[in-house]
C-alpha positions in Angstrom: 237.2 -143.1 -5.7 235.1 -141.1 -8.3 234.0 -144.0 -9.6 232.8 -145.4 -6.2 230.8 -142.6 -5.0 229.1 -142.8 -8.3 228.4 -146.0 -7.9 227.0 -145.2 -4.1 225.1 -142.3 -5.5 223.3 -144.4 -8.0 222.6 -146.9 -5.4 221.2 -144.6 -3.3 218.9 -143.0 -5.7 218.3 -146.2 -7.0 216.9 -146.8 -3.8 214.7 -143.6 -3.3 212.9 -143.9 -6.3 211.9 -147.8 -4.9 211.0 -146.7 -1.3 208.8 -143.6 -2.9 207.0 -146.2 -5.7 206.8 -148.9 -2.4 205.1 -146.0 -0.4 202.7 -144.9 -2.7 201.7 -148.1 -3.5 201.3 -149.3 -0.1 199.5 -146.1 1.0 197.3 -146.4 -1.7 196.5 -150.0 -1.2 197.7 -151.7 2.2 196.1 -149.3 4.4 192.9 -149.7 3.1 193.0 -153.5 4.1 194.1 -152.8 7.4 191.1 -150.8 8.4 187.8 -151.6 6.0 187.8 -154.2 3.1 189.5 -156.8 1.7 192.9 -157.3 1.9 195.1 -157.6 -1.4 198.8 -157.4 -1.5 200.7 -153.9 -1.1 203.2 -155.3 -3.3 204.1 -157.8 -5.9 204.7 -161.3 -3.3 206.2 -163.1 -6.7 209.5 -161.1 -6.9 209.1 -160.0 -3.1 210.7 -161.6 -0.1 213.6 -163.6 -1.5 216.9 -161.5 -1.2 218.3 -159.4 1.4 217.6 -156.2 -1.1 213.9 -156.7 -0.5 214.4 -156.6 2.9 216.5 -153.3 3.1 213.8 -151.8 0.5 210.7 -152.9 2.3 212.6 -151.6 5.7 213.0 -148.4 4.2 209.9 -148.0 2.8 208.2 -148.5 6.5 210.0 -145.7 7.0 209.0 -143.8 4.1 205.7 -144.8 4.7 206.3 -143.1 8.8 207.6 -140.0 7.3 204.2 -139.3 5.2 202.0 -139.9 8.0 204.0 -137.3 10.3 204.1 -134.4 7.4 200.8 -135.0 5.2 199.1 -131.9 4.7 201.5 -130.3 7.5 200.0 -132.8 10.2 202.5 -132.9 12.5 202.7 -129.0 13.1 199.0 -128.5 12.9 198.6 -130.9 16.0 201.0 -130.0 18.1 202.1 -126.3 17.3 199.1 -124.7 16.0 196.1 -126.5 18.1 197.8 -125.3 21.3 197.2 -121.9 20.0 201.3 -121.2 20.2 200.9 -120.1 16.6 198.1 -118.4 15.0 196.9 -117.9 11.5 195.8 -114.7 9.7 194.2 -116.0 6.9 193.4 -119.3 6.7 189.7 -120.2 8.3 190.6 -124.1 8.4 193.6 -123.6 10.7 191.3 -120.7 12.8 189.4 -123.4 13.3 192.1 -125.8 14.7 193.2 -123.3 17.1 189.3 -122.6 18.1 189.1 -126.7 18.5 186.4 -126.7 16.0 187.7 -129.6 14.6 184.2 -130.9 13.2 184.5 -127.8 11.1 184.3 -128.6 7.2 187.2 -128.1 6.0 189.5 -130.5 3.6 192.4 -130.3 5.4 190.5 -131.6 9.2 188.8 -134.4 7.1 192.2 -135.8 6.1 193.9 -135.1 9.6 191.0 -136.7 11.5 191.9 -139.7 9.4 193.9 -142.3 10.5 194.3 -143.9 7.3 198.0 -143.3 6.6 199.3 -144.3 10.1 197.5 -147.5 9.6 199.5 -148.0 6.1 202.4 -148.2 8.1 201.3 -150.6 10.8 199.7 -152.7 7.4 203.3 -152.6 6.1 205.2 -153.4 9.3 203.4 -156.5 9.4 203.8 -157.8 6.8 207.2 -157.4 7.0 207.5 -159.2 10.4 205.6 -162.0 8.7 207.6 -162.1 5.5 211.2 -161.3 6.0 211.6 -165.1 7.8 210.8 -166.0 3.8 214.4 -163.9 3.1 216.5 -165.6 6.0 215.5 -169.0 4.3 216.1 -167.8 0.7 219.5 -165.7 1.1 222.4 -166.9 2.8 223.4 -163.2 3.0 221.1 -162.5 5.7 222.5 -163.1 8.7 220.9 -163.1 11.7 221.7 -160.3 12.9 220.9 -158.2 10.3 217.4 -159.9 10.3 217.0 -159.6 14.3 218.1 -155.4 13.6 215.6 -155.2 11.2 212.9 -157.0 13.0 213.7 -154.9 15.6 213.3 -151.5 13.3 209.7 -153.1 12.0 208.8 -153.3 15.7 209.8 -150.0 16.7 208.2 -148.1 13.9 204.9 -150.0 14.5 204.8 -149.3 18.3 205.8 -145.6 17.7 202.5 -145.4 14.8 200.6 -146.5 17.7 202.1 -144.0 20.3 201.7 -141.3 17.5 197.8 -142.2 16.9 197.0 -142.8 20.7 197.9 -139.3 21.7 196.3 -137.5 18.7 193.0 -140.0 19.4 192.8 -141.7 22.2 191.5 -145.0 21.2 192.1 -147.0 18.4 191.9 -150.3 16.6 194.7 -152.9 17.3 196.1 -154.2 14.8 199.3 -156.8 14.7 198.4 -158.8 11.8 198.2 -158.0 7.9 195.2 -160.0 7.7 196.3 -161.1 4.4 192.9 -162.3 1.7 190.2 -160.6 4.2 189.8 -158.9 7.0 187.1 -158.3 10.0 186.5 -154.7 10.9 187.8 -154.1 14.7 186.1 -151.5 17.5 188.6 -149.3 19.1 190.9 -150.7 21.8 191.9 -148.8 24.8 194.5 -146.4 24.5 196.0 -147.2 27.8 196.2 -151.0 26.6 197.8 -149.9 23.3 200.0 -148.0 25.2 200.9 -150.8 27.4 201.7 -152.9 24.3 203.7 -150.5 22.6 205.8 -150.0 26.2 206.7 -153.7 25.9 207.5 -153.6 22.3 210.1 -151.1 23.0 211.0 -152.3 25.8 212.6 -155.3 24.1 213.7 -153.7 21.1 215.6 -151.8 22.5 218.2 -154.1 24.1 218.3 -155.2 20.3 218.8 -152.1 18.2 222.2 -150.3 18.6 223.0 -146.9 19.1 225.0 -146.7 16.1 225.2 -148.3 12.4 227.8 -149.5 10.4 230.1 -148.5 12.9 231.0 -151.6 14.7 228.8 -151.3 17.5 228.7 -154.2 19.7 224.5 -154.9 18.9 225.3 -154.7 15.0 229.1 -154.5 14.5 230.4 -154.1 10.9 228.3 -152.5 7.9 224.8 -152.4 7.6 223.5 -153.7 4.2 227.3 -152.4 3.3 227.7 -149.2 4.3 228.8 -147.5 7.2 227.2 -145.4 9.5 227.7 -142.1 7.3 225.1 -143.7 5.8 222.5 -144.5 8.5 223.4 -142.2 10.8 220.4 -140.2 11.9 218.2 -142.1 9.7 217.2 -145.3 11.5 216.0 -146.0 14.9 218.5 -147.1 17.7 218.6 -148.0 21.5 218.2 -144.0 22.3 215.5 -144.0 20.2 213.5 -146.2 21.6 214.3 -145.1 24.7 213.4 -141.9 24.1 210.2 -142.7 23.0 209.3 -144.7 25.9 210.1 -141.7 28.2 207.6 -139.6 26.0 204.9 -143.0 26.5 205.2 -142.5 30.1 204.9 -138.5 29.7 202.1 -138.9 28.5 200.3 -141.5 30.8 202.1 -139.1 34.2 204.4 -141.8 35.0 207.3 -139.8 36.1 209.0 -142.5 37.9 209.4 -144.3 34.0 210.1 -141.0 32.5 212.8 -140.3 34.8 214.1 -144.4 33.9 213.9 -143.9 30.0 215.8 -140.6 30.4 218.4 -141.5 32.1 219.5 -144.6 29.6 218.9 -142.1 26.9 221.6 -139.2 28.1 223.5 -142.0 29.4 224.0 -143.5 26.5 224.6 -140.1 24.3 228.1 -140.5 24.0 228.1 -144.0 22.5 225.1 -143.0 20.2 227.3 -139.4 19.0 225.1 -137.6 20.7 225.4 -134.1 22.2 223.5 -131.0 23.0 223.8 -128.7 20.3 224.6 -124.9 20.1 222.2 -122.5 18.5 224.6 -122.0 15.4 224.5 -125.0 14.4 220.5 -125.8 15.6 219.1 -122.6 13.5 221.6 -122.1 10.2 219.7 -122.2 7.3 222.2 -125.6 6.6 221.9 -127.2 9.8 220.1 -129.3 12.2 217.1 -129.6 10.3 218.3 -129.9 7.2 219.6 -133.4 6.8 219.7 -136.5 9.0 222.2 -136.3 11.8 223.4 -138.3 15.0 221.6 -135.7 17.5 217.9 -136.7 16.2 217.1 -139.4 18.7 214.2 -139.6 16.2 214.1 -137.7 12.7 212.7 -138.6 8.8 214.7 -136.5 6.4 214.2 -135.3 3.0 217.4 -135.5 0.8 217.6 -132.7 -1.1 220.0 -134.4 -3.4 217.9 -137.3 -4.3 215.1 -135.4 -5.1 213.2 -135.7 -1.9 211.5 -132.5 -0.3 208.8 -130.9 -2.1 206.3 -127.2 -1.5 204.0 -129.3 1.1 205.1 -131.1 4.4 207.4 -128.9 6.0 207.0 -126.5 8.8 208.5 -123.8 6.3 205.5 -123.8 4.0 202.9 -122.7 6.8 205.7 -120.1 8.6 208.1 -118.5 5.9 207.3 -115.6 3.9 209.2 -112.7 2.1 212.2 -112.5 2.5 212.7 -115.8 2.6 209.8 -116.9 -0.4 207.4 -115.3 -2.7 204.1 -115.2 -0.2 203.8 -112.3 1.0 202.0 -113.5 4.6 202.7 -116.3 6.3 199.9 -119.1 6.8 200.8 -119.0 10.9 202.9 -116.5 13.1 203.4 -116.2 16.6 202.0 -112.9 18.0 204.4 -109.7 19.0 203.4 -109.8 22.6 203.9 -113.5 23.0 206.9 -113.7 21.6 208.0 -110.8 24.0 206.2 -112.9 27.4 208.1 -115.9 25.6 212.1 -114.2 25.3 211.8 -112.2 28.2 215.0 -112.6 29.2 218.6 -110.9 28.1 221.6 -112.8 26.8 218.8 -115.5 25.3 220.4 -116.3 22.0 216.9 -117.7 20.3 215.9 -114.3 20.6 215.9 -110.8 22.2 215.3 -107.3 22.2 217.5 -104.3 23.3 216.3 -101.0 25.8 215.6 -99.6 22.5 213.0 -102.4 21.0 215.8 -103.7 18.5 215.9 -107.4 17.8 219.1 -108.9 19.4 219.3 -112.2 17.2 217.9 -113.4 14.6 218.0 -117.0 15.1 214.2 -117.8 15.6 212.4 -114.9 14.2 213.2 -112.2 11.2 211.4 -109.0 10.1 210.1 -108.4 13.7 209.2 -104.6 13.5 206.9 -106.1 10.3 202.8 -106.8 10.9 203.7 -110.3 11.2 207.2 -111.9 12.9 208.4 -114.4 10.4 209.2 -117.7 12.1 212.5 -118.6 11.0 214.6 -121.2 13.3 213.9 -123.9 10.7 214.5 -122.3 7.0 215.6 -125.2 4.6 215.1 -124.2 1.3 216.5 -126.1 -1.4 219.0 -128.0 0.1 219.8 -125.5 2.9 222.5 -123.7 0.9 220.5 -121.8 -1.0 221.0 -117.4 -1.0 217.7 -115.6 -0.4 215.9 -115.2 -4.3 212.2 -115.0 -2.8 211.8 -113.9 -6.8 212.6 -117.2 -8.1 209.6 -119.8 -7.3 212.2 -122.8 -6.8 212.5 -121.3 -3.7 209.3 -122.7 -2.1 211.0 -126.6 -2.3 211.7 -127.4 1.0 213.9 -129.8 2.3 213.8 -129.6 6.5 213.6 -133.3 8.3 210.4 -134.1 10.0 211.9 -134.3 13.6 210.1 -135.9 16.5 212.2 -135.9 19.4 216.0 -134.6 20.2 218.5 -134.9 23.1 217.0 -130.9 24.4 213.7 -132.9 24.6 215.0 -135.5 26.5 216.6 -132.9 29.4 213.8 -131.2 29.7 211.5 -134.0 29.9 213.5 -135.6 32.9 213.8 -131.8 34.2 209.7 -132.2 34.4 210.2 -135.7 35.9 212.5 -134.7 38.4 210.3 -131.6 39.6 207.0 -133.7 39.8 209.2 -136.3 41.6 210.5 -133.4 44.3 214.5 -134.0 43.1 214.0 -130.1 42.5 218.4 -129.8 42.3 218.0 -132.4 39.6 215.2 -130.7 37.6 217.5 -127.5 38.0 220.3 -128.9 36.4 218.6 -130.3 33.5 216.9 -127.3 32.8 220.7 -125.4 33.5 222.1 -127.4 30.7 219.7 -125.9 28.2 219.3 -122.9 29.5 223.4 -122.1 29.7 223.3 -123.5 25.8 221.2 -120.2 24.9 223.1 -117.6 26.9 220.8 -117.4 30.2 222.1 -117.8 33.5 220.9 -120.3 35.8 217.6 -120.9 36.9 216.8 -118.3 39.9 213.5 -119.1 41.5 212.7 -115.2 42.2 213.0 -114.1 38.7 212.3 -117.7 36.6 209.1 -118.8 39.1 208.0 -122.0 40.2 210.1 -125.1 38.6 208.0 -126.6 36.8 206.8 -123.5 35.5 210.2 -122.6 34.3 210.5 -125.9 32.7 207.7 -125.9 30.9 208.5 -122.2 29.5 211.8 -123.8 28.8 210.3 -126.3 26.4 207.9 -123.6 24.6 211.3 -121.7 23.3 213.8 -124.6 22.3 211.0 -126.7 21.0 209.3 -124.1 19.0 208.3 -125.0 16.0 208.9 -129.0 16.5 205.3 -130.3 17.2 205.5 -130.7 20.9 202.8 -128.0 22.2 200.1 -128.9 22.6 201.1 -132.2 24.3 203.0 -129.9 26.6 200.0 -128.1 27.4 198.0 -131.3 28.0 200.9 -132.6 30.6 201.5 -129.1 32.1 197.6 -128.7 32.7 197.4 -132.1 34.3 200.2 -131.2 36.7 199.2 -127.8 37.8 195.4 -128.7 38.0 194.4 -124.5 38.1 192.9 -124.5 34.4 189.6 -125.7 35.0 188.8 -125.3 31.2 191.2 -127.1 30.3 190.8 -130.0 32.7 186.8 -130.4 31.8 189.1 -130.5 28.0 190.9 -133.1 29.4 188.1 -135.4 31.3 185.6 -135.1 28.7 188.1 -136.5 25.9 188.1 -132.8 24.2 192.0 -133.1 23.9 191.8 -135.8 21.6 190.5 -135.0 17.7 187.8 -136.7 15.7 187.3 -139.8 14.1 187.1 -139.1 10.6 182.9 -139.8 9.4 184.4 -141.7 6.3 186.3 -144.0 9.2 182.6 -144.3 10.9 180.5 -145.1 7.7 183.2 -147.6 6.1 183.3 -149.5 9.7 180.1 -149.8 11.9 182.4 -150.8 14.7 184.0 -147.5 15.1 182.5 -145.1 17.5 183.1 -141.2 17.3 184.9 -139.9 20.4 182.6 -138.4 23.6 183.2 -134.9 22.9 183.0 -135.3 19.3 179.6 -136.8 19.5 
């Protein structure tokens, strides 16, 4: 058995080091020819393409490649946790400027996020995937078909949700399905809503091909996966929920509650065959928990093995919130105010957080050093490998090994909560928002103390999803509901919400156009 793992261990490293090396290089390289000059190959075609072990490394490596674009220089907390204001930073004038929405302001770290560079390196590499991996089927009896249809599948999903990702951050963008391969002709922006429509179908049929579980004989993929079970891939690859769930955040976002409400329900419905469940707040904010390895509960999550080497000082949520105790910096690059966190966990028996008659913190599960200048932020806390004791002396302890999570089953309920109360099935919305709410310790929703619905849902989502990137988006879809901000609705109407196209995107192709607002 020892000399099995072994064996499995190598493999799997083995494999790291060849998705990392196939990321780089096709960051480097394939994105480049997907967006503004000629087109060479991301990698080496001789060697490539003729065994069922390129396939699973080029799979992988999409996702690699997906995992970057989220976490590069933070990205996926600075738009959707800090732009929406819900943290603020003392000390760093780039992200003052983020939550100012001066995003033309020049700064390194807006350049790169008002690039779109690295989401186009993994739309460049699911292509060429999809075009190539027919070349693997023909060459290596192995592959069966329905591994190949499972991975197509995978390709198709992580290209759709790229787009998705892109569309919401910038409204329109170039459509691309093809890798172009030996030149390329620079492409205007498409409609967002078209892209959107695309990606919808896309998921729409992968998902009666993915299955909700891996290497676990489940009727889509029964037996292993590329020979191991689902201890392996579970929590690491896309499946039927995930899709799902991404098409009820597609139709969140264009205000089509009737779909959300749809994709919702065949997400939660199918929970139990996908080992899903929601999750107490033990297990959601210890230090070696939820976040800090992949797991059946995230419907969509990229995780860093500690083990293998994977994590790193940049690219994690910890490196912009954590300070002392926890690490050597002594302030925090972003915090949530005192009095917002007071108007936020205003209510007793709330196990994220508290306070007794007497101004004492109750838990300690989302925030530490309270009674400090600044709260320290610490529901997600993965240093090392999660097990780590407390040594902010020792500067190993800046490595930081939290998964980049985009969605979760919480998510889900409280999106088809929001459905429901748009829809007027206000018993419905109630009981979504129940089943999270009884998960914290609060009672039941009670219109005379927890306000309108929708209001409470929408409060509901700012504490469980702290932290996880949904913010802003929240603010976008809560402001388009409610229609009472009128800043904030000129924001939406004249394109404000989206960012900037990057000026290096705009010289390198005279196609592009700068977004309205930006102009």
């Amino acid at each position: 058995m020892k000399t099995t793992n072994n064996h499995m261990n190598f493999n799997r490293a083995k494999n790291s080091v060849l998705l990392t090396v196939m990321a780089l290089v096709v960051l480097m390289s394939g994105c480049k020819k997907a967006i503004d000059i000629k087109s060479t190959r991301a990698v080496d075609e001789v060697n490539m393409w003729n065994k069922l072990e390129d396939t699973r490394a080029a799979l992988l490596g999409i996702y690699g490649l997906t995992r970057a674009a989220m976490v590069d220089n933070d990205a996926h907390w600075i738009y959707g946790d800090v732009r929406g204001k819900q943290f603020v930073s003392p000390t760093r004038q780039d992200l003052k400027a983020v939550t100012e929405n001066r995003l033309t302001a020049s700064y390194p770290t807006l350049e790169v996020l008002s690039n779109w560079r690295r989401w186009y390196a993994v739309i460049n590499a699911s292509n060429i995937f999809l075009e190539r991996v027919y070349d693997v089927k023909k060459a290596d009896l192995r592959y069966t078909s329905n591994i190949m249809a499972i991975d197509i599948a995978q390709a198709r999903f992580l290209r759709a949700f790229a787009y998705f990702y892109m569309v919401r951050i910038w409204g329109d963008v170039p459509f691309i399905i093809t890798s172009h391969d030996g030149s390329f002709e620079n492409k205007p922006r498409s409609s967002g809503a078209q892209v959107l429509a695309w990606a919808e179908k896309e998921l729409l049929e992968v998902a009666e091909i993915l299955p909700n579980q891996y290497g676990a004989n489940d009727p889509k993929q029964p037996g292993p996966y590329y020979n191991e079970t689902n201890s392996r891939w579970d929590g690491a690859l896309a499946r039927r929920v995930s899709a799902n769930a991404i098409l009820a955040h597609i139709a969140a976002w264009q205000g089509d509650y009737i779909k959300v409400s749809t994709y919702a329900n065949k997400v939660i419905n199918d929970a139990g065959a996908a080992g899903l469940s929601l999750t107490d707040i033990g297990p959601l904010t210890s230090s070696n928990g939820f976040f800090s390895a992949k797991r059946s509960n995230h419907l969509l999550g990229f995780d860093f093995t500690y083990e293998l080497g994977e994590g790193g000082m940049t690219g994690h949520i910890e490196e912009l919130t954590l300070a002392a105790p926890f690490v050597t910096k002594t302030i925090p690059d972003i915090y949530i105010l005192k009095d917002s966190i007071l108007s936020i966990f205003n209510e007793k028996g709330d196990q994220r957080f508290g306070i007794d008659t007497l101004g004492r913190p109750t838990s300690t599960n989302y925030f530490v050093n309270f009674g400090a200048r600044y709260p320290i932020f610490s529901k997600i806390k993965v240093i090392l490998g999660g097990t780590a004791s407390v040594s902010p002396s020792d500067p190993k302890f800046s490595f930081f090994s939290s998964v980049a999570l985009f969605t979760r089953l919480e998510d889900i309920y409280l999106l088809r909560a929001e459905a429901n109360a748009v829809l007027g099935d206000r018993q419905r919305a109630i009981d979504d928002l129940n089943a999270i709410r009884s998960k914290r310790g609060l009672p039941g929703y009670n219109g005379n103390t927890n306000g309108l619905i929708i209001d409470a849902i929408f409060k509901e989502r700012k504490r469980e999803l702290m932290g996880e990137g949904h913010f802003w988006y929240d603010q976008v879809r809560y402001n388009k509901i409610k229609q009472n901000n009128k800043a904030f609705i000129d924001l939406i109407a004249s394109g404000g919400i989206y960012w900037p196209v990057s000026p290096q995107l705009l010289q390198q192709n005279q196609l592009l156009t700068q977004n309205l607002y930006w102009k």
